[in-house]
DSSP file (Angstrom, degrees, kcal/mol; ACC not computed):
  #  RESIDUE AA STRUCTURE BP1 BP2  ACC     N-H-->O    O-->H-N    N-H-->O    O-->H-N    TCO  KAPPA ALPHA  PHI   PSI    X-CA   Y-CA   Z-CA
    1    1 A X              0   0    0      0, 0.0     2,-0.3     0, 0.0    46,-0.1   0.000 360.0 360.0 360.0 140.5 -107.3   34.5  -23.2
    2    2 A X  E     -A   46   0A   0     44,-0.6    44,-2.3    45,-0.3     2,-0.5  -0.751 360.0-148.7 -94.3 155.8 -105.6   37.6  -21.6
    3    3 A X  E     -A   45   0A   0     -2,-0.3     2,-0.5    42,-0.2    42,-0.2  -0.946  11.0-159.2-145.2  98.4 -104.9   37.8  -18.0
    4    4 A X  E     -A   44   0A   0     40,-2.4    40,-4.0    -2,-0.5     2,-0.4  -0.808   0.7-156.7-103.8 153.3 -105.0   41.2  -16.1
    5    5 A X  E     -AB  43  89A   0     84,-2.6     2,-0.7    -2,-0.5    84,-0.7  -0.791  12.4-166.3-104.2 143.1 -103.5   42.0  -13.1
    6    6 A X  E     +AB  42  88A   0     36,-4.0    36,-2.5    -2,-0.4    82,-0.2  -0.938  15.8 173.0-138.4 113.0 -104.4   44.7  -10.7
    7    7 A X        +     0   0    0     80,-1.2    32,-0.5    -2,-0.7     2,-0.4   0.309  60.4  27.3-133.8 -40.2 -101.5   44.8   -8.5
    8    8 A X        -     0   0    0     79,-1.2     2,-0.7    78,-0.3    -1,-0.1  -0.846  58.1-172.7-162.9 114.7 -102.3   47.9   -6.3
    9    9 A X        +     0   0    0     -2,-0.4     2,-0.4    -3,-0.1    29,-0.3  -0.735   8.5 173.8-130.1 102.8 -105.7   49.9   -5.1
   10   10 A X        +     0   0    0     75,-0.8    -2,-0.0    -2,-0.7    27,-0.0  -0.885  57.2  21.9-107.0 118.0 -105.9   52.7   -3.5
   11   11 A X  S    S+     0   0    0      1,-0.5    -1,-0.1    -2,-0.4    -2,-0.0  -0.058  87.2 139.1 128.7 -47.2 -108.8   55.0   -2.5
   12   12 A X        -     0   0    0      1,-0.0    -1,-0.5    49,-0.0     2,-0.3   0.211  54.3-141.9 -50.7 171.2 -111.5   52.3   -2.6
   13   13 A X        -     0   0    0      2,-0.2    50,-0.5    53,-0.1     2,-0.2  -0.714  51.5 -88.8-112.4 151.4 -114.3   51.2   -0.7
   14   14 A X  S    S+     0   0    0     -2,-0.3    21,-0.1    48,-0.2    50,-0.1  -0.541 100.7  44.0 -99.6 170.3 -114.5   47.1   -0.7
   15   15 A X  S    S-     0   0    0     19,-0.4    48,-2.3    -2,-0.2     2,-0.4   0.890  72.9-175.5 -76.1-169.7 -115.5   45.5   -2.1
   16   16 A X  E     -D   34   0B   0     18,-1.9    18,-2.8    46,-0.2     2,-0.4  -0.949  14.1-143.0-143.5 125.1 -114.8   46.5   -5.7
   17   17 A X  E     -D   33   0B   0     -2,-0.4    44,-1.1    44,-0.4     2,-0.5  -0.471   9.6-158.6 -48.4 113.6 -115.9   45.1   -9.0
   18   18 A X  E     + E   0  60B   0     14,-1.1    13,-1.6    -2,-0.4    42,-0.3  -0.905  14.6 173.0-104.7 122.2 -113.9   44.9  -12.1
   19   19 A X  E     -DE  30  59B   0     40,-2.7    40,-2.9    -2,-0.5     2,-0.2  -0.820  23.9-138.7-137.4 176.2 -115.3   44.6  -15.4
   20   20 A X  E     +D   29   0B   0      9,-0.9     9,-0.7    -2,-0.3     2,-0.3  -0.494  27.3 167.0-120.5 159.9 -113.8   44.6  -19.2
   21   21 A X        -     0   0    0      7,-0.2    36,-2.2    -2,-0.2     6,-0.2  -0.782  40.8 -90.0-154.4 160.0 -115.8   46.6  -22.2
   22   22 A X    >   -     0   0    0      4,-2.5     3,-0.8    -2,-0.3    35,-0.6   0.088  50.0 -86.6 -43.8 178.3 -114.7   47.5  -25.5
   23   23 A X  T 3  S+     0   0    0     32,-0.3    33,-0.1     1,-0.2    -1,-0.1   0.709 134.6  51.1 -69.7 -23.4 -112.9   50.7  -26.4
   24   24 A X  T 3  S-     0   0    0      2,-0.1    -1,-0.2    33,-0.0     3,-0.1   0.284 127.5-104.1 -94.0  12.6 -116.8   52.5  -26.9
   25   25 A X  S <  S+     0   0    0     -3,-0.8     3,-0.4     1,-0.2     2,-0.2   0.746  78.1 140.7  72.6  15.0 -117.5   50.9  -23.2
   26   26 A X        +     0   0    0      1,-0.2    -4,-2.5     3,-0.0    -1,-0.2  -0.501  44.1  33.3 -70.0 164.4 -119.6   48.1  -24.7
   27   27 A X  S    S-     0   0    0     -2,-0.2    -1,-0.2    -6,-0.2    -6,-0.1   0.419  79.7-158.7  94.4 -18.1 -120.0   44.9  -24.1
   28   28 A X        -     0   0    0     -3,-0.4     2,-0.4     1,-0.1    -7,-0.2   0.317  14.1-179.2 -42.3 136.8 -119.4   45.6  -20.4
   29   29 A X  E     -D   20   0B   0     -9,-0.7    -9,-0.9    -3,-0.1    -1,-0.1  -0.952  22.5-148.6-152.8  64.7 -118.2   42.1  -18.5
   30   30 A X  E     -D   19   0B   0     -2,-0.4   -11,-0.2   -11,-0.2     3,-0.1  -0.354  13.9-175.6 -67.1 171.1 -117.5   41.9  -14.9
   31   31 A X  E     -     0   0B   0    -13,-1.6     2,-0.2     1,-0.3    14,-0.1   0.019  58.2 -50.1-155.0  36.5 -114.8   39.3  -14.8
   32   32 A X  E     -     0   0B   0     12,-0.1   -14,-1.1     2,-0.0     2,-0.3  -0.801  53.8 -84.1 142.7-166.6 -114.7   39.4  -10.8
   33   33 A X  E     -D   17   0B   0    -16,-0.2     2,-0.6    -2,-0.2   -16,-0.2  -0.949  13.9-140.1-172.4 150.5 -114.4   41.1   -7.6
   34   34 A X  E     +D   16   0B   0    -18,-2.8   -18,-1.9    -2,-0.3   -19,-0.4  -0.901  30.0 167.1-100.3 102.2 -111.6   42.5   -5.1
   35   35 A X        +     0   0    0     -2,-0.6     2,-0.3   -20,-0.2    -1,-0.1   0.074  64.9  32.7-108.9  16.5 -113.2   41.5   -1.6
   36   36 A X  S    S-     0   0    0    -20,-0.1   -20,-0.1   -22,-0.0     2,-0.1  -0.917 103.9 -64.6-154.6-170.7 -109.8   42.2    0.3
   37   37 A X        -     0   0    0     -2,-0.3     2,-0.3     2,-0.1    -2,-0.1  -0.526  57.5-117.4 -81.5 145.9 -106.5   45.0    0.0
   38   38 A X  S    S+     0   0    0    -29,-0.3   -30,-0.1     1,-0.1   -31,-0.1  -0.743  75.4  97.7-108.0 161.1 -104.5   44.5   -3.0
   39   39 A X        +     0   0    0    -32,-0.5    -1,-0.1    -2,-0.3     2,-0.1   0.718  61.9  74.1 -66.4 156.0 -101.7   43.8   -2.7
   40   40 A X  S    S-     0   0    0     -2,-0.1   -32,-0.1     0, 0.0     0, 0.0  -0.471 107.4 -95.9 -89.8 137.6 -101.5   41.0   -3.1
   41   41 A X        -     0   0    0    -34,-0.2     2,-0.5    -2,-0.1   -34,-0.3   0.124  33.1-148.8 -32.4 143.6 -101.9   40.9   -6.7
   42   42 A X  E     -A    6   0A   0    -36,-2.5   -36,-4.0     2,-0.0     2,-0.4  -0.952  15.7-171.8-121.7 114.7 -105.5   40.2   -8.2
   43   43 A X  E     +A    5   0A   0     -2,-0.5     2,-0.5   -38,-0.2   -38,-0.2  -0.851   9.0 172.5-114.7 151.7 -105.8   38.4  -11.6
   44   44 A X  E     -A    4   0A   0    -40,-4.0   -40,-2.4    -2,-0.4     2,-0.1  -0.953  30.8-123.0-154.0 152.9 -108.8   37.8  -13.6
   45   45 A X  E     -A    3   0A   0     -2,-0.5     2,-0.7   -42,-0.2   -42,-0.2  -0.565  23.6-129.9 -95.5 151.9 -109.0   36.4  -17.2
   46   46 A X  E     -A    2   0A   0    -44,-2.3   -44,-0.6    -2,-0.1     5,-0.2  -0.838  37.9-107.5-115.8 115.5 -110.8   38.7  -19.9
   47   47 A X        -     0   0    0     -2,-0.7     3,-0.5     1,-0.2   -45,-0.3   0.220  31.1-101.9 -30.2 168.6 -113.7   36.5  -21.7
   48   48 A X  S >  S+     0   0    0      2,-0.2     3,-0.6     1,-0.2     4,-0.2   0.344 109.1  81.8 -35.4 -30.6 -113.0   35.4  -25.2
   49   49 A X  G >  S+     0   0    0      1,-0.3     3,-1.0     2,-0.2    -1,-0.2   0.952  96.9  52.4 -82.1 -48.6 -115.4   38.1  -26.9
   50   50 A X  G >  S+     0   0    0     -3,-0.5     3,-1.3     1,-0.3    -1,-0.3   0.406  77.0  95.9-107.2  37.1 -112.5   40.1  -26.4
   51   51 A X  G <  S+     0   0    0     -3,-0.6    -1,-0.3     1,-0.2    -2,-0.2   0.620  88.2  50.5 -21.3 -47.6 -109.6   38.1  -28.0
   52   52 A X  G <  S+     0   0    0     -3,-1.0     2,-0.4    -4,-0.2    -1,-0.2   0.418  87.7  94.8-119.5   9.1 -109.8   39.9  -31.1
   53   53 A X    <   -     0   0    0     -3,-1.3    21,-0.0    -4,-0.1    -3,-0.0  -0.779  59.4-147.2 -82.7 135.8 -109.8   43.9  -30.0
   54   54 A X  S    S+     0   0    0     -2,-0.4    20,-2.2    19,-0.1    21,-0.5   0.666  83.6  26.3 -83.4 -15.2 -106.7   45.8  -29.9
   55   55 A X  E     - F   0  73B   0     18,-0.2     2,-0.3    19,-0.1   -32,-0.3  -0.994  65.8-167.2-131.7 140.3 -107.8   48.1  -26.8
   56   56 A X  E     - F   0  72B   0     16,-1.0    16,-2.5    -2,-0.3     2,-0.7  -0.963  23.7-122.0-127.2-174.2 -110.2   47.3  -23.9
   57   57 A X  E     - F   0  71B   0    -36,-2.2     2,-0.8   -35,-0.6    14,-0.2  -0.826  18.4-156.2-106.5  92.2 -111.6   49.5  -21.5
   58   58 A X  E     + F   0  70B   0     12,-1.4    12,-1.0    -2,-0.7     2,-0.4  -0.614  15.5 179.4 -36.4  86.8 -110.8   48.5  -17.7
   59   59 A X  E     -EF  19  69B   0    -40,-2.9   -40,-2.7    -2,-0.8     2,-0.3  -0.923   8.3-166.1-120.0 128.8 -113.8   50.1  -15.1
   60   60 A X  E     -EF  18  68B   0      8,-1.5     8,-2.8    -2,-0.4     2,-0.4  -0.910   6.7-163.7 -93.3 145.7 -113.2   49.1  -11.3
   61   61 A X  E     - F   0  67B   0    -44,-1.1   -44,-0.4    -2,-0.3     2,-0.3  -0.936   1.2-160.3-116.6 142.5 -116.5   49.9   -9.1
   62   62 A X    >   -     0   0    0      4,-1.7     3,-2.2    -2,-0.4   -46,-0.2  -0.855  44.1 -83.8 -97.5 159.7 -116.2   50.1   -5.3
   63   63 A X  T 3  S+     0   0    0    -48,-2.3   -48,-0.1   -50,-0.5   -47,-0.1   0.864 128.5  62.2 -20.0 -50.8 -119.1   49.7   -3.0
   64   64 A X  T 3  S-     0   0    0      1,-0.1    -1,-0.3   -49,-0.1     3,-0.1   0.800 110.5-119.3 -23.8 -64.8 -119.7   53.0   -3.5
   65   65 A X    <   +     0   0    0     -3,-2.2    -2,-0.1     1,-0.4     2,-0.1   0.455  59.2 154.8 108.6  16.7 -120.3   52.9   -6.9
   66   66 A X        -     0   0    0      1,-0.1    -4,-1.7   -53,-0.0     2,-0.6  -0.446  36.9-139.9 -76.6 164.1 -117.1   55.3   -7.5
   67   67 A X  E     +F   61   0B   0     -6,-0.2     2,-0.3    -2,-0.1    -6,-0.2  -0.901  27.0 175.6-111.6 112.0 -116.0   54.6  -11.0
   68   68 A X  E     +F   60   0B   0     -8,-2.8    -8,-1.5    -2,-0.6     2,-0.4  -0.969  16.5 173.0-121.7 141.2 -112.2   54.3  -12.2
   69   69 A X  E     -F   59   0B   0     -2,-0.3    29,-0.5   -10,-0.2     2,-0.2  -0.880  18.5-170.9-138.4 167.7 -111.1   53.2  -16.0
   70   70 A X  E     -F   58   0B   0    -12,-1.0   -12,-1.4    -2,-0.4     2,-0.6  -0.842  19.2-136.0-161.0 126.3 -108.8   52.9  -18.1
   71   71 A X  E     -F   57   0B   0     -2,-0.2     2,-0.5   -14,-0.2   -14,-0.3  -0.669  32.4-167.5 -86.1 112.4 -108.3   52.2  -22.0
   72   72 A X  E     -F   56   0B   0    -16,-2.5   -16,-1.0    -2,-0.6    23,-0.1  -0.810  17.8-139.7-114.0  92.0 -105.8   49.8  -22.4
   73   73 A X  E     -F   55   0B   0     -2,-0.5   -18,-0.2   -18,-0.2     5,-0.2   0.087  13.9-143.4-111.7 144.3 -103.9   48.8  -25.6
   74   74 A X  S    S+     0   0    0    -20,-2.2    -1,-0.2     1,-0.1   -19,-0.1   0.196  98.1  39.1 -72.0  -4.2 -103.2   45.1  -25.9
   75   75 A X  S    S+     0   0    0    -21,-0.5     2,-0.3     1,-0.2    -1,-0.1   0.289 109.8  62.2-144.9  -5.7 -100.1   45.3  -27.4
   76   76 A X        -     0   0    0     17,-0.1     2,-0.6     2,-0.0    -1,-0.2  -0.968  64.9-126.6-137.7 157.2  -98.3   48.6  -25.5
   77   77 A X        +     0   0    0     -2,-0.3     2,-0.2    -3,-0.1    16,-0.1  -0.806  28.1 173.9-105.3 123.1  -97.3   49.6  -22.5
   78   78 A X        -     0   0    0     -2,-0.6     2,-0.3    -5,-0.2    16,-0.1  -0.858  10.8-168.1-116.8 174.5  -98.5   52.5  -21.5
   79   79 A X        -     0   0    0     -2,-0.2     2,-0.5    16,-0.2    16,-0.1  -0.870   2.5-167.6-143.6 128.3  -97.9   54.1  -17.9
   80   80 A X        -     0   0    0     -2,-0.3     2,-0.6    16,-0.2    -2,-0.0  -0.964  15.4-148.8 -83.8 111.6  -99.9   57.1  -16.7
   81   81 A X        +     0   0    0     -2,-0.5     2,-0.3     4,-0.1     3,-0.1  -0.575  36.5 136.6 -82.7 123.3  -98.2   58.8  -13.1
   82   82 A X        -     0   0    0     -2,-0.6     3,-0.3     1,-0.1    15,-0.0  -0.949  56.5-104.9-149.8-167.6 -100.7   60.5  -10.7
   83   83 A X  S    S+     0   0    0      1,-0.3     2,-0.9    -2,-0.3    -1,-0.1   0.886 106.1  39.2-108.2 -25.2 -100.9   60.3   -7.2
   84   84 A X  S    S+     0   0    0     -3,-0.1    -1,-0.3    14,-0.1    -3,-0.0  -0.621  86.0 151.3-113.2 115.1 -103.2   58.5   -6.6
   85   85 A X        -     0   0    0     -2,-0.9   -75,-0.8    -3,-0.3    13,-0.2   0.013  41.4-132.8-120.2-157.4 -103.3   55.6   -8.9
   86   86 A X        -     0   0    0    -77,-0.1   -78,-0.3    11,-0.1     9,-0.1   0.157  28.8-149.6-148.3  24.1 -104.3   51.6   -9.9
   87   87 A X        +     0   0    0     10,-0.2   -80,-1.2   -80,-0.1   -79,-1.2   0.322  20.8 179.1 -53.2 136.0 -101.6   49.9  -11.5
   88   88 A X  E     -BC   6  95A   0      7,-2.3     7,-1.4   -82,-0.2   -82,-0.2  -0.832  14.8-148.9-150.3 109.9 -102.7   47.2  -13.9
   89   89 A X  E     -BC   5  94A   0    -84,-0.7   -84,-2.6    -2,-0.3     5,-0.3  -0.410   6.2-162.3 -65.5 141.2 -101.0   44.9  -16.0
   90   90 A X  E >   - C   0  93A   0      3,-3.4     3,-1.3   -86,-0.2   -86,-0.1  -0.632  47.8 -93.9-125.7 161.9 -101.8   43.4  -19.3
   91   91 A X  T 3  S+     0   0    0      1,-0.3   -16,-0.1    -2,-0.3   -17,-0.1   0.763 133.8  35.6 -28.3 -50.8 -100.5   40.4  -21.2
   92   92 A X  T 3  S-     0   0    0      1,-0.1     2,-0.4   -16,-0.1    -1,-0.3   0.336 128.5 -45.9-114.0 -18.8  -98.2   43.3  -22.9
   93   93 A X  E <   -C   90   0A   0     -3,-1.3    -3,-3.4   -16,-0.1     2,-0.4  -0.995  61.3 -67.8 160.1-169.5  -97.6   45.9  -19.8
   94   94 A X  E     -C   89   0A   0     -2,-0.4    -5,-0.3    -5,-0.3     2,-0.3  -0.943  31.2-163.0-121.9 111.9  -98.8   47.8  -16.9
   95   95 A X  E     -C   88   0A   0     -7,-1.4    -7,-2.3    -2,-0.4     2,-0.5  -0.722  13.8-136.2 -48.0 135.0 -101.1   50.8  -16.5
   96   96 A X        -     0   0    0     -2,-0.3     2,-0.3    -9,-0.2   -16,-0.2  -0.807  15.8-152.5-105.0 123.1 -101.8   53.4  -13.9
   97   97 A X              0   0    0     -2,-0.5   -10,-0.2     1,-0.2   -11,-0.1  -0.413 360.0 360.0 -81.4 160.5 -105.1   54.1  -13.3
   98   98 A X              0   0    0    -29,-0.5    -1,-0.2    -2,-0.3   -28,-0.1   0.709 360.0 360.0 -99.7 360.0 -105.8   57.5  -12.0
C-alpha cells in the first residue's frame, strides 16, 4: 500500500477531510481526517484499489467544504511553488498543492 503524507496546511478550516480518486476523480475514498494543525505530519494509507494506477488524484475538504487537489504521479516527483500551498508526499516524492 502507498502511504501519503501531508506535511503542511495552510488556509483551512478544521477539520479537513482527505480522500484519494483516480486520475478521472473516480472512485473517490476518504482515507481520513486532519482534526488538528499540520505540522506535525499527517499520514494516511491509500486503499488497495489503487495499487495498480500510475496517478491518483489527492482532494482535501475543510469544514467549509473548500476544495484543494492535486494529481499525483506515483513514480515522480513533481513540486508545484505558489504561495499558498499543501505539501504532500508520495511513496516517490512531494507535491505542493496550490
Amino acid at each position: 500500500m502507498t502511504e501519503i503524507q501531508i506535511q503542511f496546511v495552510s488556509g483551512e478550516t478544521l477539520p479537513v477531510n482527505v480522500y484519494v480518486a483516480d486520475y478521472y476523480g473516480n472512485n473517490v475514498t476518504l482515507v481520513g481526517t486532519i482534526t488538528s494543525t499540520v505540522p506535525p505530519t499527517q499520514s494516511f494509507l491509500v486503499p488497495s484499489l489503487f495499487d495498480s494506477v500510475g496517478i491518483i488524484m489527492i482532494i482535501l475538504q475543510d469544514a467549509n467544504n473548500c476544495q484543494k487537489f492535486a494529481l499525483v504521479p506515483c513514480e515522480i516527483f513533481i513540486a508545484i511553488r505558489t504561495q499558498d500551498f499543501i505539501p504532500i508526499s508520495s511513496e516517490s516524492g512531494i507535491i505542493l498543492i496550490p
